[in-house]
C-alpha positions in Angstrom: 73.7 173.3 72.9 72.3 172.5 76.5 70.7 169.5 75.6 74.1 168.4 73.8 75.6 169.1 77.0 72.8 167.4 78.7 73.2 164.6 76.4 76.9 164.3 77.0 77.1 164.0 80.6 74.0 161.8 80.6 76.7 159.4 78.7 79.8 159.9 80.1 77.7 158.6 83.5 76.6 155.7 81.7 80.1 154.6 80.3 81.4 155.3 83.8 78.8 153.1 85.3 79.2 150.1 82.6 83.2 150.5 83.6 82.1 150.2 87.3 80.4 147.2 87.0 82.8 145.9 84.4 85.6 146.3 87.5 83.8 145.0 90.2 83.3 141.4 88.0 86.7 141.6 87.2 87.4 142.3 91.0 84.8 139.9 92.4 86.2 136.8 89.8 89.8 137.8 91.0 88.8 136.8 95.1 86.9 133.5 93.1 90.2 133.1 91.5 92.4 133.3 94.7 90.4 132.3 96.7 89.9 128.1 95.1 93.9 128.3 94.8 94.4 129.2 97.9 92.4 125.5 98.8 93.2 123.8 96.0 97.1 124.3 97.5 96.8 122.9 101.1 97.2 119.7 101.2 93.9 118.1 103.3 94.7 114.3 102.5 94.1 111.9 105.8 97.7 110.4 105.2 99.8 114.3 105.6 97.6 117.3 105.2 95.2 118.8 107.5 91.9 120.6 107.3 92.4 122.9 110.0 95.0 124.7 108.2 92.0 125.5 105.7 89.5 126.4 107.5 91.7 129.0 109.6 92.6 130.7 106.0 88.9 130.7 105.1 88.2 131.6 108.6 90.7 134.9 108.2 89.2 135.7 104.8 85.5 135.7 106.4 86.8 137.6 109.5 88.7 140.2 107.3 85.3 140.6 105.0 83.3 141.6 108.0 82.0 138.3 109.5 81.9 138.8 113.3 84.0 136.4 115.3 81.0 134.8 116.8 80.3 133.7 113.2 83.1 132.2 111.9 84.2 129.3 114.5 86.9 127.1 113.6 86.7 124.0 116.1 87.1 120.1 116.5 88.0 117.6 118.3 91.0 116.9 116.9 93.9 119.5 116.2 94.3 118.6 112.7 91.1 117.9 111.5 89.5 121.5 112.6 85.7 122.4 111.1 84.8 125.9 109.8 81.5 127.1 110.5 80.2 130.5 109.2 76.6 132.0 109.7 75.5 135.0 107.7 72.3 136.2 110.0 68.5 137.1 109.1 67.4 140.5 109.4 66.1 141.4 112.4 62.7 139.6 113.7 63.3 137.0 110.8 61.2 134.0 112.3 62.0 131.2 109.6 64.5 128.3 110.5 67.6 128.5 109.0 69.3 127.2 106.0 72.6 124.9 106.3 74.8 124.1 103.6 77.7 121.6 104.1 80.8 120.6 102.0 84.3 118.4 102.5 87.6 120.4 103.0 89.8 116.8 102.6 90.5 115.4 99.6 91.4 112.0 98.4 94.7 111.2 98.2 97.2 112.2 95.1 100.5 110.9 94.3 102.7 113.2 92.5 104.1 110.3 89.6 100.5 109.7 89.2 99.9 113.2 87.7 100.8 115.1 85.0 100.7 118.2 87.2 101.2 118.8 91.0 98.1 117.6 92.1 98.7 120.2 95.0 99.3 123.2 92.8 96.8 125.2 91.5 97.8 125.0 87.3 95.4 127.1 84.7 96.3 125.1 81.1 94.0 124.6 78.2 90.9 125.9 79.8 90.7 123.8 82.8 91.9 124.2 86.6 93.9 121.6 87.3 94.5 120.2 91.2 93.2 117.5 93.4 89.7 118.8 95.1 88.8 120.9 92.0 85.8 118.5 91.4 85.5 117.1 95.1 84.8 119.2 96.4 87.0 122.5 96.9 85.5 124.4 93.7 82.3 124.6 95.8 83.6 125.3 98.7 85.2 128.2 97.1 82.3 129.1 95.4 80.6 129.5 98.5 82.9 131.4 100.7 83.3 133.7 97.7 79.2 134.1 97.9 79.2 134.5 101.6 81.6 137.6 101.5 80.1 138.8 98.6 77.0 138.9 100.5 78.2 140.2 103.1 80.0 142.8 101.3 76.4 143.9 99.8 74.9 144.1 103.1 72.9 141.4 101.8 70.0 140.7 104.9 68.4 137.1 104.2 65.0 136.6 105.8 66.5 133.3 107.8 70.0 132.5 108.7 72.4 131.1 106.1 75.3 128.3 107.8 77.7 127.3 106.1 80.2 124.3 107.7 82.6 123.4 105.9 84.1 120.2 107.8 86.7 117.4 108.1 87.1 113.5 107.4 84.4 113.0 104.6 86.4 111.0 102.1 87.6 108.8 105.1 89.3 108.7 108.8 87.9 109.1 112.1 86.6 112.3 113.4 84.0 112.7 110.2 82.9 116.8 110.7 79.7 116.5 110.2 78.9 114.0 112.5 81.0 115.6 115.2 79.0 118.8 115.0 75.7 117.4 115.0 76.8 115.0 117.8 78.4 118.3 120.3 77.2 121.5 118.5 73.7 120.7 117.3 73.1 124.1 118.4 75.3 125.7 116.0 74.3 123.7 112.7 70.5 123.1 113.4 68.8 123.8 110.3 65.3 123.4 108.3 67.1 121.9 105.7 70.5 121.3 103.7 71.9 121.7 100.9 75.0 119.6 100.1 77.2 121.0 96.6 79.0 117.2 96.8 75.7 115.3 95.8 74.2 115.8 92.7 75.9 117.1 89.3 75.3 118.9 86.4 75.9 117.0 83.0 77.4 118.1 80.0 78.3 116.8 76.2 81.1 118.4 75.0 80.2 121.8 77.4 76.2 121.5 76.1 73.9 121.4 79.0 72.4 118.2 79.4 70.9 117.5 82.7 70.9 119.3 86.6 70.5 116.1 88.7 69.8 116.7 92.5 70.3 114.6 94.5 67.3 113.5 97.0 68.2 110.5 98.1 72.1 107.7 98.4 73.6 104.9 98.4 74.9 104.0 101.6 79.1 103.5 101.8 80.6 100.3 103.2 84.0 98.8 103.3 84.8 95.4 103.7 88.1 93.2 104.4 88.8 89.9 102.6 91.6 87.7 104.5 93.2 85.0 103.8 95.7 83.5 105.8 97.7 80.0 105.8 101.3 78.9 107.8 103.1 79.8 104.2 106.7 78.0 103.9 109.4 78.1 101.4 109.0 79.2 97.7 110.8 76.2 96.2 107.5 74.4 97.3 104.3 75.6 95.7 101.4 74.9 96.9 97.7 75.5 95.4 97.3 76.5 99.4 98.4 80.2 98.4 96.6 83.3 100.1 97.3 85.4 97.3 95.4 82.7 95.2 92.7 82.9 97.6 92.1 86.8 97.5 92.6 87.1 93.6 89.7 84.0 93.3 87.9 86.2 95.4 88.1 89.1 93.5 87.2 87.3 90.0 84.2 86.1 91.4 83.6 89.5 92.1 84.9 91.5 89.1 82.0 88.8 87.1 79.4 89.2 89.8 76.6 91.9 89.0 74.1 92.6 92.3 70.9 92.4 91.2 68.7 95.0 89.2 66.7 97.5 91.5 64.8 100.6 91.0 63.1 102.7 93.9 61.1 105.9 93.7 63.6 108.5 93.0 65.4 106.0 90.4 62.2 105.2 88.3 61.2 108.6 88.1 65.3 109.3 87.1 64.7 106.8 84.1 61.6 107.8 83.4 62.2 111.6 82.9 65.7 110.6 81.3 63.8 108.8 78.9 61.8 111.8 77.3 64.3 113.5 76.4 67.7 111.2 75.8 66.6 109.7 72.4 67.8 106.5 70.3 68.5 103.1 71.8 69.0 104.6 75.5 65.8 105.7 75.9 64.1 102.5 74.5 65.8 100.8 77.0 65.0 102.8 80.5 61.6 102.8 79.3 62.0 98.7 78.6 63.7 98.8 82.5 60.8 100.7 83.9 58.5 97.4 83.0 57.6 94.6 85.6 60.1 92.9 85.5 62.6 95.1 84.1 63.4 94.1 80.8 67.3 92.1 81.6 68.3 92.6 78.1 68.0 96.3 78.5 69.5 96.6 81.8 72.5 94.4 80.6 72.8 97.6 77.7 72.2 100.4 79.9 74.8 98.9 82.7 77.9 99.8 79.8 77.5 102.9 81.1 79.3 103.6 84.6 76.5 105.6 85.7 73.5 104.1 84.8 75.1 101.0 86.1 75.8 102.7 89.9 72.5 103.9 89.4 70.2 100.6 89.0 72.0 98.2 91.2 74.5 97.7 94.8 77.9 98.1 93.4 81.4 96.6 95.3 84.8 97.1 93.8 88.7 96.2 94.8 90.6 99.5 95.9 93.3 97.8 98.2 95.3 95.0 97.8 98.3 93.5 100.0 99.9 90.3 100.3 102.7 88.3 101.5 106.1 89.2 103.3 109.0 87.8 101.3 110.0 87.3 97.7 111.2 84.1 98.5 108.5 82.7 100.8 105.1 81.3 100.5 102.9 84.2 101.6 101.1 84.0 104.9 98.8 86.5 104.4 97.2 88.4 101.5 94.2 91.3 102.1 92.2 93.2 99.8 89.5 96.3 100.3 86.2 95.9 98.8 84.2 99.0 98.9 80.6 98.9 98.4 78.0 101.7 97.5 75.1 99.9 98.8 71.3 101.0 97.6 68.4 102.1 99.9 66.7 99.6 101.9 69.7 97.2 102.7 72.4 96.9 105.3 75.9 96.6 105.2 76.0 93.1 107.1 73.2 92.0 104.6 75.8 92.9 101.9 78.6 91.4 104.0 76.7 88.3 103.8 76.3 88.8 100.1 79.7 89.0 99.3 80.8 85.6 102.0 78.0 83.4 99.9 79.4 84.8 96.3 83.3 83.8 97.4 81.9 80.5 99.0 85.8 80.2 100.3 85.5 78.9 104.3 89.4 80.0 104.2 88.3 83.7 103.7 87.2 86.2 105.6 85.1 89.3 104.8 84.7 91.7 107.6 83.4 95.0 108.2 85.7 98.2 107.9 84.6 100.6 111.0 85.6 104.5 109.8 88.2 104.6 112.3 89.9 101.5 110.5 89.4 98.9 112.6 87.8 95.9 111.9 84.2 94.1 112.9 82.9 90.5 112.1 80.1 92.1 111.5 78.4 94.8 109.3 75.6 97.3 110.7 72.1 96.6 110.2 71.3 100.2 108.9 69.9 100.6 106.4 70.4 104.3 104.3 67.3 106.8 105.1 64.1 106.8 102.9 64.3 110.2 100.6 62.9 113.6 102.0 60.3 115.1 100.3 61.5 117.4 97.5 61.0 121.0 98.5 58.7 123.4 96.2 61.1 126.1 96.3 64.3 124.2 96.4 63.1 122.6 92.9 61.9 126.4 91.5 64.8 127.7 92.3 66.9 125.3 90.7 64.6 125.3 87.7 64.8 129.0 87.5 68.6 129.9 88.0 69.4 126.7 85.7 67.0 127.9 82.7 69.4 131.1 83.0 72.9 129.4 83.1 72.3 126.1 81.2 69.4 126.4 79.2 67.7 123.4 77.6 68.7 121.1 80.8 66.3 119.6 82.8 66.4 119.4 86.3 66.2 115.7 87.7 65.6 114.3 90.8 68.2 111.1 91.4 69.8 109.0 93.6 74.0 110.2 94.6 75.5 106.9 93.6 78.2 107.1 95.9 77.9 108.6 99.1 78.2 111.6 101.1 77.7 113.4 104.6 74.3 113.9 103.8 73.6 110.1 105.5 74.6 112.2 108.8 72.4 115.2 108.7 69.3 113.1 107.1 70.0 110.6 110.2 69.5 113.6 112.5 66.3 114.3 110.9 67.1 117.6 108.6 66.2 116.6 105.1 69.0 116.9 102.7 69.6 117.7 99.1 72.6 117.7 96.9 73.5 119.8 94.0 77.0 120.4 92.9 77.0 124.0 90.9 80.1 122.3 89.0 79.1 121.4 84.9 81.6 118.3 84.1 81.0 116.6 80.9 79.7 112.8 81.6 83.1 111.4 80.4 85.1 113.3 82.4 84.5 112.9 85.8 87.7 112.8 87.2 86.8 113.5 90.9 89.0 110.7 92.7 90.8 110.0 89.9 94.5 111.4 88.3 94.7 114.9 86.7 91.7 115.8 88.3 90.5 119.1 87.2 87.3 122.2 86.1 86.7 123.9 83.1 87.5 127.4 84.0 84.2 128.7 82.7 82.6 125.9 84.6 83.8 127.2 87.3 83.0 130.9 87.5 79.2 129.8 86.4 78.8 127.6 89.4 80.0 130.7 91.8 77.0 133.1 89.5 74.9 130.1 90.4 75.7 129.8 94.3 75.2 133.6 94.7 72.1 133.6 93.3 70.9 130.8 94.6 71.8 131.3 98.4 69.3 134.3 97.5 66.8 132.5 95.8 66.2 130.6 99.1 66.7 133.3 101.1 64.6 136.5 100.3 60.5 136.6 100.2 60.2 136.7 96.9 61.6 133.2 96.7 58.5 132.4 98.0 59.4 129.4 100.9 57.0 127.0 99.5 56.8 124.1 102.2 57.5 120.9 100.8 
């Protein structure tokens, strides 16, 4: 009877445990939850919203979860455009540098008759999280902030220091976060390396695990101005002299214009590994591109695809067009935006020249868009960095964590084709890598674009993979393999 007993209790502790555990998931996925809406619903667009109002309500969540004053600083030069910077410290006598992690808190910008939803409202409908900044980039954000106070919940003591800086002005407008921080508060960011959730990706078919693609090196962003200007007159009096002519033969030339095919290190290796494992026509063709010369044909197939395209050559696209001042009048002036995602190794003044030789039009002009808006003849003669080495334990962690939550998908080394505040901290020296913990499936990136949203599943993996990760790097048995 006493081993019945014995047997019983031994039992009910166990059920009471599994319910334990059971409740503090469900408790921990409900601050997830709460936490991403809460983001996803202030508006951080450059036009209306405002970043500060952010990081202040992440700044109380951190400071009600036990963060210490000292670490959790909102600040900024400007009052709208406010930076959040949280440090979770080593234990004591922990000698190693620590590790910084950055993301975006603005968004691009949304119009409500473009949706089918309140891009500003947080909606849950047919598995998906729907809301501007649920791909770029405020599911990580969340993710992370939900992994600090976890962390710090646990009494979780990392054997270096953890920042976090969550910033302003990434997707466009002066004041850019990053840069502002390294610039006045090197101090409070300095780091041994960073890890940025806006670069890389994690590609799915159809919710199957294809690929984890960090990110180790980028394109770097341009915009340009095209102008065309003429005295205009009445409209009863056509004339072939039309500045709206001139920018849309502009823009043909360069909807038909392809830059030209070019692989570095990080890209061959992409197409390389890509190759071993993607199968059928695709393959034969990055294995034909990897030849010397790459095989045009092949290119030409593999370009189709959005991606591969971004990935093998410099790509410029109209985003912005404007042009004349009357209905009934002759225009006088007609502008358009090109932006440019430019590869490594060139400038954006050697792309600026590009683009004046392709329009061959001496009634044009193409000049340099500066961050704050205004405009240069010329481009800067920058080029984007050369890639970091990739770090031993940055790539086993990865390897290790992914095998767990999306088994079967390799993890790839590639170049971000668009472009990110990584440029800023690999400029100050502090080698940078991107991984997003989001999974989208390839054809349905939507960051940017309407009805932007996250598979809810996707979403709750990629805060599992965060917390584990910021561990991975951060306790000895992760190992700190230097590069």
């Amino acid at each position: 009877m006493l081993h019945v007993c014995l047997l019983a209790a031994a039992l009910s502790a166990q059920t009471a445990q599994t319910a334990q555990i059971a409740q503090t998931a469900l408790s921990e996925r409900r601050v997830a939850h709460d936490i991403f809406k809460q983001l996803i619903e202030i508006n951080t667009t450059e036009s209306v919203g405002n970043t500060t109002v952010a990081a202040l309500a992440m700044q109380k969540r951190l400071l009600d979860g036990g963060f210490a004053p000292q670490d959790a600083l909102v600040l900024g030069p400007d009052p709208r455009k406010q930076n959040l910077v949280v440090r979770l410290r080593a234990k004591s006598g922990a000698a190693l540098r620590p590790v910084l992690f950055i993301g975006h808190l603005d968004v691009v910008e949304a119009r409500r008759e473009d949706w089918s939803t309140d891009p500003f409202q947080f909606v849950e409908q047919d598995g998906y999280y729907y809301g501007r900044g649920t791909q770029d980039m405020k599911s990580s954000d969340a993710m992370l902030i939900t992994d600090f106070l976890r962390l710090r919940r646990e009494g979780y003591l990392p054997d270096r220091d953890i920042i976090l800086a969550l910033t302003a002005a990434e997707e466009g407008g002066d004041n850019n976060g990053v840069e502002w921080l390294l610039r006045t508060h090197r101090d409070l960011i300095d780091a041994e390396y960073v890890v940025n959730p806006d670069d890389g990706r994690i590609d799915t078919d159809h919710g199957r695990p294809v690929v984890l693609e960090l990110a180790a090196t980028q394109k770097l962003y341009a915009d340009f101005q095209l102008l065309a200007t003429n005295a205009g007159g009445h409209s009863s009096l056509p004339t072939p002299d039309n500045a709206i002519y001139h920018i849309a033969d502009a823009l043909a030339r360069l909807q038909g214009y392809a830059f030209p095919v070019e692989l570095n290190a990080v890209t061959r290796e992409y197409f390389r590994q890509m190759a071993a494992f993607a199968g059928g026509p695709a393959a034969a063709d990055m294995r034909a591109i990897l030849e010397t010369p790459p095989d045009a044909a092949a290119a030409r197939r593999l370009s189709a695809d959005p991606q591969y395209n971004s990935t093998l050559r410099t790509t410029c696209v109209a985003t912005l067009l404007a042009g004349g001042h009357a209905v009934n009048a002759l225009p006088q002036r007609a502008e358009a935006n090109v932006n440019c995602r430019i590869l490594p190794g060139h400038s954006a003044e050697e792309i600026r020249l590009q683009l004046v030789r392709l329009f061959d039009d001496a009634a044009l002009a193409v000049r340099y868009r500066n961050d704050d808006g205004s405009l240069s003849e010329h481009g800067p003669a920058a080029t984007a960095m050369s890639p970091p080495p990739l770090r031993a334990d940055v790539m086993e962690s990865l390897r290790r964590i992914g095998a767990d939550l999306w088994p079967g998908a390799p993890v790839i080394a590639d170049m971000e084709d668009g472009a990110s505040d990584s440029l800023y901290t690999m400029m100050a020296g502090i080698p940078s890598y991107g991984f997003s913990g989001v999974a989208v499936d390839h054809d349905d990136r939507r960051d940017h674009g309407r009805d932007e949203r996250i598979g809810i599943g996707s979403y709750y993996d990629g805060v599992e993979f965060f917390y584990r990760f910021l561990k991975a790097l951060t306790s000895p048995r992760a190992g700190h393999a230097p590069p």
